[in-house]
N, C-alpha and C positions, 0 to 999 in steps of 0.2 A: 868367736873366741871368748869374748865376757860370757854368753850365756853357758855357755861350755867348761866353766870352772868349776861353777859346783859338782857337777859331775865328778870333776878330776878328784875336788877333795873328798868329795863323799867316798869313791873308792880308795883312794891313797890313805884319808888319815881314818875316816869312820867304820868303814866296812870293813880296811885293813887294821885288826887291831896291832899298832906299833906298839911298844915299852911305852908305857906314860901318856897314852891317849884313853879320855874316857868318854863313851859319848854312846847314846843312843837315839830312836827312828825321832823322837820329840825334840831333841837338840838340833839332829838335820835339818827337820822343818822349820824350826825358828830361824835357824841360819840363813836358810833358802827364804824364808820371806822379810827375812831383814835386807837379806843381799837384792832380791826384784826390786822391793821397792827402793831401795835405791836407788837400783840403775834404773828406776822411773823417774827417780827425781832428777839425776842427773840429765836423763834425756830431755824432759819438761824445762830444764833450768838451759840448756844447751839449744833446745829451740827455742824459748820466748826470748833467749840470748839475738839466737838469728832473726827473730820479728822486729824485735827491738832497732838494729843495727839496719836492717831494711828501709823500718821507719824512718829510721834519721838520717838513713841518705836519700831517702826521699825527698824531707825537709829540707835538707840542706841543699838540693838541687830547686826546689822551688823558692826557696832563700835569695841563689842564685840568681833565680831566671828574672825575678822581684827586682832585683840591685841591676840587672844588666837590664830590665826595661825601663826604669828609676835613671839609671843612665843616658840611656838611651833620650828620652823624653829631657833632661837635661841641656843634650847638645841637640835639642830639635833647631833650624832655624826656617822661620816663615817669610816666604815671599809676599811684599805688598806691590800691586800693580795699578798705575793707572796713565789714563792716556788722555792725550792737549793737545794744544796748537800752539807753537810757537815760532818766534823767526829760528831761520837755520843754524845759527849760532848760538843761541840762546841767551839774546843780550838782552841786558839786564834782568837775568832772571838769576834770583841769587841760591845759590846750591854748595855744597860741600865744597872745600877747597881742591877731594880730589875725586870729587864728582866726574863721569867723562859721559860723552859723545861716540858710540859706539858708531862708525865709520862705515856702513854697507856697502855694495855695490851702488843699489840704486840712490842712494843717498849723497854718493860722490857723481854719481852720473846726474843729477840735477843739478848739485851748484855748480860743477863744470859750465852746463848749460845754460846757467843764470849769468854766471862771470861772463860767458861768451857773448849774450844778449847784450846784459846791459852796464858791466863790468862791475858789478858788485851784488852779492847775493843775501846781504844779511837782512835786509827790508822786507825778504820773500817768508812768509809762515808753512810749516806745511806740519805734519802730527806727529807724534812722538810717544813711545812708551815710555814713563819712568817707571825703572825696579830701584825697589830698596828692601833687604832684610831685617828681621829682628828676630831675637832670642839670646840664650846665653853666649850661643860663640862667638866668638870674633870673625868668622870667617866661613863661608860655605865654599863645598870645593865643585870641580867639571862641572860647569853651571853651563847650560846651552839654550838659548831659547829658539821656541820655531815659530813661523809668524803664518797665519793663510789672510790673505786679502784679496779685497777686489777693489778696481779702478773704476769714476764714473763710465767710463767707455765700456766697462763689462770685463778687464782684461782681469783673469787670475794672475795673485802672486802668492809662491810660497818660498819661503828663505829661511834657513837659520842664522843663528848667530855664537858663537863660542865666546862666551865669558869666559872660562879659566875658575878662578879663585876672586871671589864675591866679598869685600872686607865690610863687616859693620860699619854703619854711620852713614855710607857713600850712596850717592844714586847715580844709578844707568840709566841713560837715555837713547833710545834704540828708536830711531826713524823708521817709520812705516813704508817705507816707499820703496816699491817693488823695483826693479831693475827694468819693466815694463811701463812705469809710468812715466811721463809726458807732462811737461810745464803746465800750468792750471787745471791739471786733473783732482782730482780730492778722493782718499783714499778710504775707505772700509774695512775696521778691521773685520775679519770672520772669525780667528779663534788664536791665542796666544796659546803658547803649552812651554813651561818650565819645568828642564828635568835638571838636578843637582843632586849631589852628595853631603851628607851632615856628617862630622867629626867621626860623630858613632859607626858610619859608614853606612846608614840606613840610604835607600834610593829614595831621592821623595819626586813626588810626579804634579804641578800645579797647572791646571788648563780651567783658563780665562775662553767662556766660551759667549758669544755672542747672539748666535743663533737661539741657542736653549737657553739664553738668558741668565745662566749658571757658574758658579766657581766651586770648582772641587780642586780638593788637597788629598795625594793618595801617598800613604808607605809603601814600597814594592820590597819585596824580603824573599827570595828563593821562588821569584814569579808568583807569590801571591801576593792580593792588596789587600790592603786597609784604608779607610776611608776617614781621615782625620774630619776633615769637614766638608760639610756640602751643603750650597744656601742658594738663592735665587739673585736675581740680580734688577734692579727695580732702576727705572727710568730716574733719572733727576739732572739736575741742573748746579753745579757750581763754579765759586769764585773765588781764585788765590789773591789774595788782600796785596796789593803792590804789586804781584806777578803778573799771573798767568788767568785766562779767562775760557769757559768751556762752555756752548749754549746748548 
């Protein structure tokens, strides 16, 4: 239709001569290339419009994706693990006020057993994982750990455990002791694996592994990973000053 107009007026006002039209084939042409390039500029100005506009929702979705992994990484929280010997109660070993004793089968099926021996079981040690988190939030959420061990008698155990909701500051203490073990056995971890939720809603995947010697820290996001960290894990020996003792 645009290109289609000069047509219209060259026959209507030019070619037809009307009362008070003056014009000849040199005026048409000036008409006609003042009129193209216009409508070249307007197309030119109409598309680097649309490139433009392209651009900057481009921008602004990678702006986005910036502020929402900026986010993200804000409400990350890090599992720290480590693992001792203590008496079954944890006496006198000083910890958060609402520090707790996470209660397993096997765990309850020993000191039943020690009360029944020799009617009191707190003089008895046996190992223990403590979890504590850090980072900005207050809270991690569906925190689950799974534990694989083995007994000196050679017995496999694997168990989990449902945390729930994980609050800053507090440590968990998760006994090692399979539902298979047995009064004076000593237990091995083989491999820890902590899956939780962060704020952001990211899934983070943490496996304490024993065998490979290794701690890896994984993001999982629509079944792919990311490998926040990963380091080896080196023999040593230490000492909780007042507490707790590890050879």
């Amino acid at each position: 239709m645009i290109i289609g107009l000069p047509v219209v007026l060259n026959y209507a006002l030019f070619s037809w001569q009307a009362p008070g039209v003056n014009a000849d084939e040199n005026a048409w042409l000036g008409f006609f290339a003042n009129y193209v390039g216009l409508i070249s500029a307007v197309c030119i100005a109409l598309y680097q419009q649309h490139i433009q506009r392209k651009k900057d929702k481009e921008d602004e979705l990678v702006q986005k994706k910036k502020e929402e992994d900026r986010l993200k990484r804000d409400n990350r929280s890090y599992i720290v693990l480590h693992d001792f010997n203590s008496n079954l109660r944890l006496k006198n070993v000083k910890t958060h006020e609402n520090s707790r004793i996470i209660e397993t089968e096997g765990y309850r099926k020993l000191v039943d057993s020690l009360n029944t021996m020799t009617g009191a079981s707190d003089a008895f040690n046996t190992s223990f994982l403590k979890l504590s988190h850090y980072g900005n939030p207050e809270v991690i959420l569906d925190c689950r750990v799974f534990l694989q061990t083995k007994t000196s008698e050679g017995n496999l155990g694997n168990f989990k455990v449902d945390i729930g909701v994980f609050e800053k500051g507090i440590e968990i203490f998760i006994p090692t002791v399979p539902i298979n073990a047995h009064v004076g056995d000593t237990v091995e971890i083989i491999e820890v694996k902590v899956e939780y939720s962060t704020l952001s809603n990211e899934k983070v995947h943490y496996i304490h592994s024993l065998p490979e010697k290794k701690d890896i820290c994984k993001i999982i996001n629509d079944g792919q990973e990311e490998v926040l960290y990963e380091f080896q894990l080196d023999e040593s020996s230490w000492i909780y000053p007042n507490k707790l003792q590890r050879d």
